[in-house]
PDB file of N, CA, C, O and CB in Angstrom:
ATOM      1  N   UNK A   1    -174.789  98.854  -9.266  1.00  0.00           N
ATOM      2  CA  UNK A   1    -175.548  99.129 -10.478  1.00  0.00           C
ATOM      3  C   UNK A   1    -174.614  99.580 -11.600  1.00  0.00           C
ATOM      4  O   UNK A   1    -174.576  99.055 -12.713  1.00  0.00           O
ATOM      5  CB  UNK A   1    -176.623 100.197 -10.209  1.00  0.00           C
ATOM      6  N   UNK A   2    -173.981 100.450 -11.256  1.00  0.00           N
ATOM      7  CA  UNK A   2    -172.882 100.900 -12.319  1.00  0.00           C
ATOM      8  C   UNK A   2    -171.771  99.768 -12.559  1.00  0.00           C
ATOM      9  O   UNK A   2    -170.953 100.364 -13.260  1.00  0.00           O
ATOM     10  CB  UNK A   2    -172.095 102.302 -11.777  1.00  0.00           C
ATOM     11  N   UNK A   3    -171.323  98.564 -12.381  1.00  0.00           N
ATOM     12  CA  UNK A   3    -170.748  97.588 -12.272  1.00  0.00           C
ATOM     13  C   UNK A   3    -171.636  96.991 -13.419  1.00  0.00           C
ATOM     14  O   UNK A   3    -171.067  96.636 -14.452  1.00  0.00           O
ATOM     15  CB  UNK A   3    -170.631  97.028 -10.883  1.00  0.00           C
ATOM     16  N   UNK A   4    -173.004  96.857 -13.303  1.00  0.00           N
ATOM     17  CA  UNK A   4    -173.537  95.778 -13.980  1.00  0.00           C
ATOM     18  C   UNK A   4    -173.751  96.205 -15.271  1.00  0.00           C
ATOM     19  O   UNK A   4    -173.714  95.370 -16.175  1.00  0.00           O
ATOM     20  CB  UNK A   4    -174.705  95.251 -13.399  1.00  0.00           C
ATOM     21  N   UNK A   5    -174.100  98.079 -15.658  1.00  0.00           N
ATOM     22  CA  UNK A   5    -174.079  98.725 -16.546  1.00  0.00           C
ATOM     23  C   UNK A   5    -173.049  98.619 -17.508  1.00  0.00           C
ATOM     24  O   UNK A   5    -173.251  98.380 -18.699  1.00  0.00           O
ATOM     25  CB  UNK A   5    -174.206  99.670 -16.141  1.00  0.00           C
ATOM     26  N   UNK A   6    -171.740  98.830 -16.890  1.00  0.00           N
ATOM     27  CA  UNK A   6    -170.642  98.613 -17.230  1.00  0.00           C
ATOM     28  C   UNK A   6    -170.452  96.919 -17.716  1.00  0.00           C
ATOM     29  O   UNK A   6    -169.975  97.107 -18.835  1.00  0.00           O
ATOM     30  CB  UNK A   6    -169.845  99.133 -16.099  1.00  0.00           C
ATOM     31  N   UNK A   7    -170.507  95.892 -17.613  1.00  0.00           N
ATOM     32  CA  UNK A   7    -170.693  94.335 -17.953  1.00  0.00           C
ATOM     33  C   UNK A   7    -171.667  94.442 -19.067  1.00  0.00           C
ATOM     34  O   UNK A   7    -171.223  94.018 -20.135  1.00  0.00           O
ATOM     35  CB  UNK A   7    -171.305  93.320 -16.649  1.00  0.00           C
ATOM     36  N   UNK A   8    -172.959  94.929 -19.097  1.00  0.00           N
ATOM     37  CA  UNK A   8    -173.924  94.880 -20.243  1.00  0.00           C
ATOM     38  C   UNK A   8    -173.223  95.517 -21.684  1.00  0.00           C
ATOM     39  O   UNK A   8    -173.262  95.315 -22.897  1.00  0.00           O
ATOM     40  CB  UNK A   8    -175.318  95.787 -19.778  1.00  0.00           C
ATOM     41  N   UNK A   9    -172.596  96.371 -20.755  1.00  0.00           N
ATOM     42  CA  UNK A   9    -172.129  97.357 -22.252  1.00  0.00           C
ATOM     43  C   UNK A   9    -170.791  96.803 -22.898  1.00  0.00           C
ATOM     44  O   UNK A   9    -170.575  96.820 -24.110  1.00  0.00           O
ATOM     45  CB  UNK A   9    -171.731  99.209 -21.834  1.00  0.00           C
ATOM     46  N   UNK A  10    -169.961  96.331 -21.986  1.00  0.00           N
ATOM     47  CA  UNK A  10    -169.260  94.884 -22.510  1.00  0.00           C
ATOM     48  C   UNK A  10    -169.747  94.292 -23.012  1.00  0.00           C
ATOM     49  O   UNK A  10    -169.353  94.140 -24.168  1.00  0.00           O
ATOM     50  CB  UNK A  10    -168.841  94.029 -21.884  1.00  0.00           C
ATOM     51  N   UNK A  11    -170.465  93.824 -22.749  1.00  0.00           N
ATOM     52  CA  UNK A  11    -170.983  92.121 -23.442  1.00  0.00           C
ATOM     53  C   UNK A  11    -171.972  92.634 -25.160  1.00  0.00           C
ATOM     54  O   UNK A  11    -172.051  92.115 -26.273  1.00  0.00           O
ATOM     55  CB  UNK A  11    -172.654  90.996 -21.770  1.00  0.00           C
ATOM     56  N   UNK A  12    -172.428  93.610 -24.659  1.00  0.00           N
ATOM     57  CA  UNK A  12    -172.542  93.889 -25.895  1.00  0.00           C
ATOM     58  C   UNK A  12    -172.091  94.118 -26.943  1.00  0.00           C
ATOM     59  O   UNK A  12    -172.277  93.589 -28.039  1.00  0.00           O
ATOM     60  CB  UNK A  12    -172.845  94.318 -25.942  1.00  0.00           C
ATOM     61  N   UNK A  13    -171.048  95.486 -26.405  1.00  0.00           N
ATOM     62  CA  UNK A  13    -169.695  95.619 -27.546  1.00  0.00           C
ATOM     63  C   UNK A  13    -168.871  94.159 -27.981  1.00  0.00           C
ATOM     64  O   UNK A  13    -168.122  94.289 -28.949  1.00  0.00           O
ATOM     65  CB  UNK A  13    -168.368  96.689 -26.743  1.00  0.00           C
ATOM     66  N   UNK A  14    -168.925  93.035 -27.473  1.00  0.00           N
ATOM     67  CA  UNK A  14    -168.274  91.839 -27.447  1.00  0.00           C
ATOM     68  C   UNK A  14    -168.867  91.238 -28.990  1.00  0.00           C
ATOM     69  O   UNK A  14    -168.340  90.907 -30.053  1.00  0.00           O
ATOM     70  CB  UNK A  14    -168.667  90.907 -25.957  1.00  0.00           C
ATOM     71  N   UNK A  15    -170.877  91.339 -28.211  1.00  0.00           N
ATOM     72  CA  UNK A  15    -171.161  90.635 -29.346  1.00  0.00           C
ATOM     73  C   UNK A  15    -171.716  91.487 -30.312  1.00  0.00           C
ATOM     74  O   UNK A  15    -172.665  90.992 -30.920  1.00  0.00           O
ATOM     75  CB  UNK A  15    -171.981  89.567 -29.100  1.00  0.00           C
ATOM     76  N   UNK A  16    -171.517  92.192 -30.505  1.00  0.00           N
ATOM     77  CA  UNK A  16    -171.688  93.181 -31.560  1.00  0.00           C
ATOM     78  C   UNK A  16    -170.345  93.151 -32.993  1.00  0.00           C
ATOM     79  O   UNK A  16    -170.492  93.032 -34.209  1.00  0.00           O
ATOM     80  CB  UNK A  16    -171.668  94.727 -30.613  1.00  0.00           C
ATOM     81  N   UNK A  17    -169.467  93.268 -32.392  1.00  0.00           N
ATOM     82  CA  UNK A  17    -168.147  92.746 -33.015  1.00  0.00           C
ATOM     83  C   UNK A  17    -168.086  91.808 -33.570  1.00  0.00           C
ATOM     84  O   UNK A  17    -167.791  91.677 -34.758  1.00  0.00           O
ATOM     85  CB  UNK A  17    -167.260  92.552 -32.366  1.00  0.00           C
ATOM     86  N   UNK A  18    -168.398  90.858 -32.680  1.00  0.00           N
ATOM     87  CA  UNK A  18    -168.138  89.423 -33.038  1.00  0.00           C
ATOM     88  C   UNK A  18    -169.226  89.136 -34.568  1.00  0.00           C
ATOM     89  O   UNK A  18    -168.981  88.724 -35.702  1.00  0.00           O
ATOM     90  CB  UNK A  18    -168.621  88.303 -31.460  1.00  0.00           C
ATOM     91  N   UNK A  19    -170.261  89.520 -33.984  1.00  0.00           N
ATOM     92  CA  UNK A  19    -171.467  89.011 -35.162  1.00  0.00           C
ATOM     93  C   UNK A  19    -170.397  89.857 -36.289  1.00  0.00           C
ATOM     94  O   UNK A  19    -169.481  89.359 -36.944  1.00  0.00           O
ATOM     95  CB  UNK A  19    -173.645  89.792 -34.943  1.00  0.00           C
ATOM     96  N   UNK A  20    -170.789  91.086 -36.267  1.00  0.00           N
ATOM     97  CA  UNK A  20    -170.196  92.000 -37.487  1.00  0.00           C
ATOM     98  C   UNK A  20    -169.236  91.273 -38.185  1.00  0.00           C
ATOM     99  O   UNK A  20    -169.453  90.912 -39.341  1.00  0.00           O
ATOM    100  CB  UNK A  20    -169.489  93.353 -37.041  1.00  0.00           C
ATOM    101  N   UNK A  21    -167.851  90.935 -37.409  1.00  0.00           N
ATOM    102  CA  UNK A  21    -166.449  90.288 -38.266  1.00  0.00           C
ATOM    103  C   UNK A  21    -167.420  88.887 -39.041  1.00  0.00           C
ATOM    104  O   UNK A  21    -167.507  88.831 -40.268  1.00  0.00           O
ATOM    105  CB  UNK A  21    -164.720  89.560 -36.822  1.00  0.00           C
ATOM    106  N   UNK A  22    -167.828  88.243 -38.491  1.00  0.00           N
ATOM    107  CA  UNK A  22    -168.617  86.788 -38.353  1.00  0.00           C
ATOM    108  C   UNK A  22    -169.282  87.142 -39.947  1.00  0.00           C
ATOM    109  O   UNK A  22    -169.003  86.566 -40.999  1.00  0.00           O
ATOM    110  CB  UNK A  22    -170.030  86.557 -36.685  1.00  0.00           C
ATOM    111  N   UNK A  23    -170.227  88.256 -39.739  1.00  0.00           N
ATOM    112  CA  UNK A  23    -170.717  88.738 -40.737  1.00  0.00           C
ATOM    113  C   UNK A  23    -170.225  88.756 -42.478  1.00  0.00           C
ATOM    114  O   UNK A  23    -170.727  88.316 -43.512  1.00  0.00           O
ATOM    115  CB  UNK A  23    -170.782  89.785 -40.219  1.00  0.00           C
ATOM    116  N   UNK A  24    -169.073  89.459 -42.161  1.00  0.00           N
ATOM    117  CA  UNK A  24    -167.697  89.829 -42.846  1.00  0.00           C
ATOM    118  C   UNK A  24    -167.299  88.748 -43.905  1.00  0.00           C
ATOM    119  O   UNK A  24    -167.272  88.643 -45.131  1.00  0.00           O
ATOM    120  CB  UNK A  24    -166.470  89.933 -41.711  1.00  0.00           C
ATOM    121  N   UNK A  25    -166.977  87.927 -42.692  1.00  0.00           N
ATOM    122  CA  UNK A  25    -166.373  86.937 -43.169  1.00  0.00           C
ATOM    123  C   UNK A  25    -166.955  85.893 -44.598  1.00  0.00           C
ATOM    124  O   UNK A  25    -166.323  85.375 -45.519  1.00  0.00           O
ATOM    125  CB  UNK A  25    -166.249  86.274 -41.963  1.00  0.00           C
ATOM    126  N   UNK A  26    -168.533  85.897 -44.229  1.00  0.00           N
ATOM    127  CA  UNK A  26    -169.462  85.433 -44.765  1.00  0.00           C
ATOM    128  C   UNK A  26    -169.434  86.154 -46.079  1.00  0.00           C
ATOM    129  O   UNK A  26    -168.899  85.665 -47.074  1.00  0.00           O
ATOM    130  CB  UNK A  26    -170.586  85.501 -43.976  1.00  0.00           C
ATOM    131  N   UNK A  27    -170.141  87.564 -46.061  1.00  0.00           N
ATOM    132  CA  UNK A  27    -169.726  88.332 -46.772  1.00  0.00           C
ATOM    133  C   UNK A  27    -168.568  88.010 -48.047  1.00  0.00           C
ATOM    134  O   UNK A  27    -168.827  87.733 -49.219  1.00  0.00           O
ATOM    135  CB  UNK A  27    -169.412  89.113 -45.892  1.00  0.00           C
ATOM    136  N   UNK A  28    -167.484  88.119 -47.524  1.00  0.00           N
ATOM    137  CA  UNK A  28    -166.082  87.580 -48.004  1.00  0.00           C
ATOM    138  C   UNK A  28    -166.414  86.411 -48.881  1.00  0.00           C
ATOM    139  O   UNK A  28    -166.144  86.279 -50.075  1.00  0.00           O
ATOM    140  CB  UNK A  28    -165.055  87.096 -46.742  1.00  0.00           C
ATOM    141  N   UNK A  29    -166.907  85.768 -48.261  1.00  0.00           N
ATOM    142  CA  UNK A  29    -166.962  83.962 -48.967  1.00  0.00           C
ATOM    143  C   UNK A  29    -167.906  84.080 -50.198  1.00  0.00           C
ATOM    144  O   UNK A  29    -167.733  83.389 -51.202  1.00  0.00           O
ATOM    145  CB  UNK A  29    -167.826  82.523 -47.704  1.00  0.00           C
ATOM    146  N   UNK A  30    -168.908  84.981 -50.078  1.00  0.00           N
ATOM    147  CA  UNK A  30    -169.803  84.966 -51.173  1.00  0.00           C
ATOM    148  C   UNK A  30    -169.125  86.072 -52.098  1.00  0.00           C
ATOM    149  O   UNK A  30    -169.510  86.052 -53.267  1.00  0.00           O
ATOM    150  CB  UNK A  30    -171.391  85.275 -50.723  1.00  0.00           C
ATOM    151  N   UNK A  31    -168.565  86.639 -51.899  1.00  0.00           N
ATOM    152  CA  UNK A  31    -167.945  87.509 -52.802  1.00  0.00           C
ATOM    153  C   UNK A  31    -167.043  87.002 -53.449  1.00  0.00           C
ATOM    154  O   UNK A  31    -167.043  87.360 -54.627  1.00  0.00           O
ATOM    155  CB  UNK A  31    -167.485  88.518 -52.326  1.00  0.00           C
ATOM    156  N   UNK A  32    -165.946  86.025 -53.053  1.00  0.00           N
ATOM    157  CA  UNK A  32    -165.309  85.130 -53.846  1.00  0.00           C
ATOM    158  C   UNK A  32    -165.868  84.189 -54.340  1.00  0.00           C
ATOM    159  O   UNK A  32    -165.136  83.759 -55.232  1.00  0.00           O
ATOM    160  CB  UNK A  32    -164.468  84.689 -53.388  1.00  0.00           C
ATOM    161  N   UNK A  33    -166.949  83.500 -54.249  1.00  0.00           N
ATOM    162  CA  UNK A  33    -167.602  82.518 -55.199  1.00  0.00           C
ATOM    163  C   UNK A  33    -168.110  83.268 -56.418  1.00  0.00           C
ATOM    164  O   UNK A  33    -168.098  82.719 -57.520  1.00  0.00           O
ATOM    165  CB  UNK A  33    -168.811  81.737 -54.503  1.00  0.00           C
ATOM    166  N   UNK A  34    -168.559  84.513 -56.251  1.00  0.00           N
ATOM    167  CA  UNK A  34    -168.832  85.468 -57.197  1.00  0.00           C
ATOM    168  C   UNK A  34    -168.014  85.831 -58.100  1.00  0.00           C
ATOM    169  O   UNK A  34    -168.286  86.078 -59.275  1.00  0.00           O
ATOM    170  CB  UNK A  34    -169.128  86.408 -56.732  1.00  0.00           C
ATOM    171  N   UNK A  35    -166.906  85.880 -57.540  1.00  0.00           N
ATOM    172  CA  UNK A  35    -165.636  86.362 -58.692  1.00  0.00           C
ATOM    173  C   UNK A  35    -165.383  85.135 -59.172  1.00  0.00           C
ATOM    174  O   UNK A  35    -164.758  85.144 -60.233  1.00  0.00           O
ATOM    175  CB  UNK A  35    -164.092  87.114 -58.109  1.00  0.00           C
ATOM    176  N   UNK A  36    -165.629  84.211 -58.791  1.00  0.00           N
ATOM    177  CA  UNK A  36    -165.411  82.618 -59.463  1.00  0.00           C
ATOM    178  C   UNK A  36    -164.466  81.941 -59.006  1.00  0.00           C
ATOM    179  O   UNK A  36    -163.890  81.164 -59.767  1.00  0.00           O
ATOM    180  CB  UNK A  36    -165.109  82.508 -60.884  1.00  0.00           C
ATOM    181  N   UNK A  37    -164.035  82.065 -57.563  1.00  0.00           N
ATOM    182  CA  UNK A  37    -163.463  81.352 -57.024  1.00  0.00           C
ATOM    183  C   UNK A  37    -163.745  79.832 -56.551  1.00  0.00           C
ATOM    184  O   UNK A  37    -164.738  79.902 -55.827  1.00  0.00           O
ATOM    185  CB  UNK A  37    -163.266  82.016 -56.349  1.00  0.00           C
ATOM    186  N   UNK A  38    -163.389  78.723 -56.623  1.00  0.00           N
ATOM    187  CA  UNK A  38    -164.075  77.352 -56.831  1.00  0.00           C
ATOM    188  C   UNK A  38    -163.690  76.908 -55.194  1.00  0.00           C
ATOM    189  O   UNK A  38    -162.928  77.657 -54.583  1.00  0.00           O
ATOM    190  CB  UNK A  38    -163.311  76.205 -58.319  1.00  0.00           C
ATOM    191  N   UNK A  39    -164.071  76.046 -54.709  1.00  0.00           N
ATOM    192  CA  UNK A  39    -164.565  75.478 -53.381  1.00  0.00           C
ATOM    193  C   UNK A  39    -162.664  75.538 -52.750  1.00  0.00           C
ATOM    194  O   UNK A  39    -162.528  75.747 -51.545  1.00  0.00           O
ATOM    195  CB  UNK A  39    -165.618  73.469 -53.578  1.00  0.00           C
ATOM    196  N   UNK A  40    -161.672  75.397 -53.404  1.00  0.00           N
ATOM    197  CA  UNK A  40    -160.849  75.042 -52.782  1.00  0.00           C
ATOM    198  C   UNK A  40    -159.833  76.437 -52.521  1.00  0.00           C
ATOM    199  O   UNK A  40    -158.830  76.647 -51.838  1.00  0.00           O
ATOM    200  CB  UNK A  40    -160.372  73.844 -53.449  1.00  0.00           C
ATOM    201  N   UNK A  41    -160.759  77.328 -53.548  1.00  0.00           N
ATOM    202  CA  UNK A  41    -159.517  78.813 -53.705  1.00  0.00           C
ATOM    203  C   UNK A  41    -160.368  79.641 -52.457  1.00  0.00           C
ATOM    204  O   UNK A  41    -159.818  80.587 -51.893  1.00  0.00           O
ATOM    205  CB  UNK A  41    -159.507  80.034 -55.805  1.00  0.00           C
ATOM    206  N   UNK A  42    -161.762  79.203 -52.073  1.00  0.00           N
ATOM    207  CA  UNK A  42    -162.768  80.233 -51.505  1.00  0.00           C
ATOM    208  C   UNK A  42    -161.948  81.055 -50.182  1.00  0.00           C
ATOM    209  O   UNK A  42    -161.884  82.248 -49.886  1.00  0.00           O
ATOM    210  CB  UNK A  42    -164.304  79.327 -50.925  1.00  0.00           C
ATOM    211  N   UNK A  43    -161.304  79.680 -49.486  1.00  0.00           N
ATOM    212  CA  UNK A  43    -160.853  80.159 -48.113  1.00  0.00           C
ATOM    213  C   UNK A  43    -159.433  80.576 -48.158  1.00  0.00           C
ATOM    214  O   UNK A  43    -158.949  80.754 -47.039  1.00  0.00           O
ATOM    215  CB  UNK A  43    -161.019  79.057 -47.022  1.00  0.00           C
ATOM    216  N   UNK A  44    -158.788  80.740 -48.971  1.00  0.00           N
ATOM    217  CA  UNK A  44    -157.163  81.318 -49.490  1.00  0.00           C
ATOM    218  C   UNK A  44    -157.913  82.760 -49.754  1.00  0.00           C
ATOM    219  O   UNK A  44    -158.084  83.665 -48.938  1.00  0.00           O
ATOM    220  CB  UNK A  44    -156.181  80.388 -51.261  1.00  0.00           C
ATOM    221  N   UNK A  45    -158.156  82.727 -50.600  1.00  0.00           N
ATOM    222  CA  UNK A  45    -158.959  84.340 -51.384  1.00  0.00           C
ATOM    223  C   UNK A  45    -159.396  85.024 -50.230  1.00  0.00           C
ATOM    224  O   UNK A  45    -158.974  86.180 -50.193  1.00  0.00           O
ATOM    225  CB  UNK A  45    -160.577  84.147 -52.544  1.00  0.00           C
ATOM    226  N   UNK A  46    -160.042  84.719 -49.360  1.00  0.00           N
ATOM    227  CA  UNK A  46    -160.848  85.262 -48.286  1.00  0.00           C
ATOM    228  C   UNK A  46    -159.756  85.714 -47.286  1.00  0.00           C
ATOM    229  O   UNK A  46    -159.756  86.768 -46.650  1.00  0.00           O
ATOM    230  CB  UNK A  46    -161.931  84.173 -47.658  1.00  0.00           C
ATOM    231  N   UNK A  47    -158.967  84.884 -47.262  1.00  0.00           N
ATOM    232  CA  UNK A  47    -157.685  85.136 -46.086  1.00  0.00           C
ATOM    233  C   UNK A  47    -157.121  86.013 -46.772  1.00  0.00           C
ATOM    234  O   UNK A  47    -156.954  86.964 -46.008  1.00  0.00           O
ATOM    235  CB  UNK A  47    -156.558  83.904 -45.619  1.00  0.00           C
ATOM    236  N   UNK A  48    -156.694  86.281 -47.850  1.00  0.00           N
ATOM    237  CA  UNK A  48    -155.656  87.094 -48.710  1.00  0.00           C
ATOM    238  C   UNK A  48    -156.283  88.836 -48.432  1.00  0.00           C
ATOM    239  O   UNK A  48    -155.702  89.857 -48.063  1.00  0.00           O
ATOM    240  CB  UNK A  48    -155.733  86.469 -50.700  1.00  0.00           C
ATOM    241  N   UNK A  49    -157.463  88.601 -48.742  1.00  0.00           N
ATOM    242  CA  UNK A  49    -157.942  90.264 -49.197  1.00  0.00           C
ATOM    243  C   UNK A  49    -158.726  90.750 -47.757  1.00  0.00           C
ATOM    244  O   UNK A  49    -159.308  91.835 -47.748  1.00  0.00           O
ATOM    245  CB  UNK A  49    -159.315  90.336 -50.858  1.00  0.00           C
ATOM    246  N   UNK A  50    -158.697  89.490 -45.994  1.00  0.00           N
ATOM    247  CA  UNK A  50    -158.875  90.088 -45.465  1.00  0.00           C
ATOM    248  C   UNK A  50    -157.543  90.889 -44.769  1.00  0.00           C
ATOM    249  O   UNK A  50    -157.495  91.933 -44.118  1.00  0.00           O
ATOM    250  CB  UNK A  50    -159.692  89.512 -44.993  1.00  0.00           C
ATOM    251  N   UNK A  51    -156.540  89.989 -45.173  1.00  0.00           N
ATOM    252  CA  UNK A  51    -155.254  90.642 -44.607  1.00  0.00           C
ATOM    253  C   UNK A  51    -154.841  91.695 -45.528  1.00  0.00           C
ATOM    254  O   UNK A  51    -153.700  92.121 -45.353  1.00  0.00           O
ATOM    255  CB  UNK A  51    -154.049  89.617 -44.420  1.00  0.00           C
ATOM    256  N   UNK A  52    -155.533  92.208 -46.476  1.00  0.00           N
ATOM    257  CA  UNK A  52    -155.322  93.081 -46.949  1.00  0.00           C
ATOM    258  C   UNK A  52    -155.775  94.214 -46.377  1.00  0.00           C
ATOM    259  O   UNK A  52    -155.235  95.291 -46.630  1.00  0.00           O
ATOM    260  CB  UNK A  52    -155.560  92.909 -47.898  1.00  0.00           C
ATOM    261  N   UNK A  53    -157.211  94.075 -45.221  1.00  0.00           N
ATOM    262  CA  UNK A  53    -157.984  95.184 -44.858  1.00  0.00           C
ATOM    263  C   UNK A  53    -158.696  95.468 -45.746  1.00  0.00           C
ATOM    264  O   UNK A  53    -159.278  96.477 -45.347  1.00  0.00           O
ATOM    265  CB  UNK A  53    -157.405  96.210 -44.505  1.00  0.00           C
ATOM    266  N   UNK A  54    -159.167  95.151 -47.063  1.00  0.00           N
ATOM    267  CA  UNK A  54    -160.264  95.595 -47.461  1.00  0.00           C
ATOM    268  C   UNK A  54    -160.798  94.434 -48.409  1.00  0.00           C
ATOM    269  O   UNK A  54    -160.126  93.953 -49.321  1.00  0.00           O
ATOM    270  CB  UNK A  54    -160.084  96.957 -48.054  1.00  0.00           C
ATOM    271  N   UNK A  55    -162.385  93.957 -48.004  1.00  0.00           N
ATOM    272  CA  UNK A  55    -163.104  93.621 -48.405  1.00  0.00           C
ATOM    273  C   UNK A  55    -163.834  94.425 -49.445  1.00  0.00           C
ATOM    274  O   UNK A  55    -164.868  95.022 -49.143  1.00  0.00           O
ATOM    275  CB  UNK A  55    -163.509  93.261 -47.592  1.00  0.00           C
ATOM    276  N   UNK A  56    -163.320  94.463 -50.695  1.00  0.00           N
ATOM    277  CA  UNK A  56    -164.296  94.868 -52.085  1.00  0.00           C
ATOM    278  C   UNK A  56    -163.921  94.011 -53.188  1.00  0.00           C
ATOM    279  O   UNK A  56    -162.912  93.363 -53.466  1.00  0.00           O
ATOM    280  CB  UNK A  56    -164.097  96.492 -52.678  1.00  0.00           C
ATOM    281  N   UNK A  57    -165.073  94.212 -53.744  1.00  0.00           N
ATOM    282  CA  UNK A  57    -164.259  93.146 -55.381  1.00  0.00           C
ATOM    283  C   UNK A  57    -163.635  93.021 -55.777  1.00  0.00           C
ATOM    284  O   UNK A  57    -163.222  91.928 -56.165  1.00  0.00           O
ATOM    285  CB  UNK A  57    -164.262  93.016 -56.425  1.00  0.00           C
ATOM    286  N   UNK A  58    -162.870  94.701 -56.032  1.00  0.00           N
ATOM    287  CA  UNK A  58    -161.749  94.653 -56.506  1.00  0.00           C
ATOM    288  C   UNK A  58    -160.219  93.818 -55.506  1.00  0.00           C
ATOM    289  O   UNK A  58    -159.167  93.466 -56.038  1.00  0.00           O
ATOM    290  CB  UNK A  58    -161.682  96.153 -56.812  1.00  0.00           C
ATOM    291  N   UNK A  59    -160.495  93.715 -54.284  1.00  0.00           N
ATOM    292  CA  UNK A  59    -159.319  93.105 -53.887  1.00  0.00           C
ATOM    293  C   UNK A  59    -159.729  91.585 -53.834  1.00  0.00           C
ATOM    294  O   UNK A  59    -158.915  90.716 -54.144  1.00  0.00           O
ATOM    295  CB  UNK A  59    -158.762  93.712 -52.504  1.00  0.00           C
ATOM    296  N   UNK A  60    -160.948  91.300 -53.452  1.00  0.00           N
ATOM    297  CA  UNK A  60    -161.397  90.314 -53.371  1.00  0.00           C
ATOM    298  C   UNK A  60    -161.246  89.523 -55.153  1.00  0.00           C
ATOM    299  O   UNK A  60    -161.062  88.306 -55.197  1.00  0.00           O
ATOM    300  CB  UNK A  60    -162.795  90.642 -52.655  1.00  0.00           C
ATOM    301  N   UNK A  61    -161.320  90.140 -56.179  1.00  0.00           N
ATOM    302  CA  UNK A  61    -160.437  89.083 -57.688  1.00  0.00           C
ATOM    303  C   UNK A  61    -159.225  89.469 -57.661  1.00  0.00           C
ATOM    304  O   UNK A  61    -158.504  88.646 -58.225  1.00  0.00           O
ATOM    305  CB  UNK A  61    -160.913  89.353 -59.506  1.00  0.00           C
ATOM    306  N   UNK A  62    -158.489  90.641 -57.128  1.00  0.00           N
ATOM    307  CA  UNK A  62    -156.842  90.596 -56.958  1.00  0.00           C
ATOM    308  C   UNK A  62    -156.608  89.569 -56.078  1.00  0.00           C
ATOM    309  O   UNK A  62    -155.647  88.906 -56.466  1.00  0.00           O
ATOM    310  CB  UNK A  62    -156.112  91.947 -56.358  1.00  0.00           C
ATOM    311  N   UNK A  63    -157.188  89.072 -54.831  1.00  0.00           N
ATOM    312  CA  UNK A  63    -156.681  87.517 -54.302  1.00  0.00           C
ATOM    313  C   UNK A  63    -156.898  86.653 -54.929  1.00  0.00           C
ATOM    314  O   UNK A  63    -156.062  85.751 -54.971  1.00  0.00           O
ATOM    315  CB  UNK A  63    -157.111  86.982 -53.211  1.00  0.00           C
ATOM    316  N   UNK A  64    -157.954  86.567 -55.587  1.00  0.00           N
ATOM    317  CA  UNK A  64    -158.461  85.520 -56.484  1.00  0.00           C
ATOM    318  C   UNK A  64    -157.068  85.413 -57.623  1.00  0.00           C
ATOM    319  O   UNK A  64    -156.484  84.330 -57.582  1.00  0.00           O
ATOM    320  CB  UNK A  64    -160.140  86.047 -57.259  1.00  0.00           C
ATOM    321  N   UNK A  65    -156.655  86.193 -58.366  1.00  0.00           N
ATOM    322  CA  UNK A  65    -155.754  86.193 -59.521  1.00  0.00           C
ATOM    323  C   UNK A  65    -154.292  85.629 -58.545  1.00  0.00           C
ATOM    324  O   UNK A  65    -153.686  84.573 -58.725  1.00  0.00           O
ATOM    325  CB  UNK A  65    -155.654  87.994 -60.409  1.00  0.00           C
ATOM    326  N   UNK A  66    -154.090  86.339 -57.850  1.00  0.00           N
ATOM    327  CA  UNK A  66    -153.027  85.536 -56.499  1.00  0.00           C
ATOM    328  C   UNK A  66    -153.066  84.264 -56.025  1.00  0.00           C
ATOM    329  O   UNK A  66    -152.140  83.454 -55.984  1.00  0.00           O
ATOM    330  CB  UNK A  66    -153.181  86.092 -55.182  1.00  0.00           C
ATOM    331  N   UNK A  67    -154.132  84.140 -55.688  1.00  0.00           N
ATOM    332  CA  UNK A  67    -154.306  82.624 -55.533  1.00  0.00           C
ATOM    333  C   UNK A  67    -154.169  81.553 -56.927  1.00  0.00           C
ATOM    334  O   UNK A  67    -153.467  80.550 -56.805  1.00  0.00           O
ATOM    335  CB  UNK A  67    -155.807  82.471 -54.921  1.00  0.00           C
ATOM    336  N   UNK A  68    -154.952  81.861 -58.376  1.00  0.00           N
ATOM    337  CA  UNK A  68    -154.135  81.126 -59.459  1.00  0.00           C
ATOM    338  C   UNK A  68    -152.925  81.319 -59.890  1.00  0.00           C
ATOM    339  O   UNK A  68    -152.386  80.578 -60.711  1.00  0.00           O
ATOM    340  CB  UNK A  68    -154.631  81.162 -60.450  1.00  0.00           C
ATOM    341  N   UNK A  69    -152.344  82.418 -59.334  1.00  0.00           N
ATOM    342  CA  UNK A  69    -150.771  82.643 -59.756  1.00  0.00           C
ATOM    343  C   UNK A  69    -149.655  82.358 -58.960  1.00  0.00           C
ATOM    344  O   UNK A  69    -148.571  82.941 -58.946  1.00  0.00           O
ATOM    345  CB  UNK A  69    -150.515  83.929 -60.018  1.00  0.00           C
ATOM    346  N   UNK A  70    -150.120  81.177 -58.145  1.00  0.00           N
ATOM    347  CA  UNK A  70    -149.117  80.444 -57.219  1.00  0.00           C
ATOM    348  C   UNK A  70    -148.539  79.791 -57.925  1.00  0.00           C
ATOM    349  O   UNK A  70    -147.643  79.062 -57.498  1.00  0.00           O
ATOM    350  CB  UNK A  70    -149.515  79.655 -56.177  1.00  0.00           C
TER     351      UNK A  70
END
């Protein structure tokens, strides 16, 4: 019983995570179309300000300005 307790509470923490980042990510994408990022900057911008660790506007148009200043 404690075996299987232990697996539930895995699998949960698994997908609990997973949705959340999943979430995130989404998140991310609409936040750069917002700052006016166009179909081809969306997924650069998104990569930039998640490797930054923080998802907010403000980093999310500092990738954006990074990404046109290539």
């Amino acid at each position: 019983a404690a075996g299987i307790a232990q697996n539930l509470g895995a699998l949960r923490a698994l997908a609990t995570v997973g949705i959340q980042a999943g979430h995130m990510k989404l998140h991310a994408r609409n936040m750069a179309v917002t700052a006016g990022a166009n179909d081809d900057e969306v997924d650069k911008v998104v990569e930039i300000a998640r490797a930054s660790g923080r998802i907010t506007a403000t980093a999310i148009e500092a990738a954006l300005e990074q990404v046109r200043h290539r």
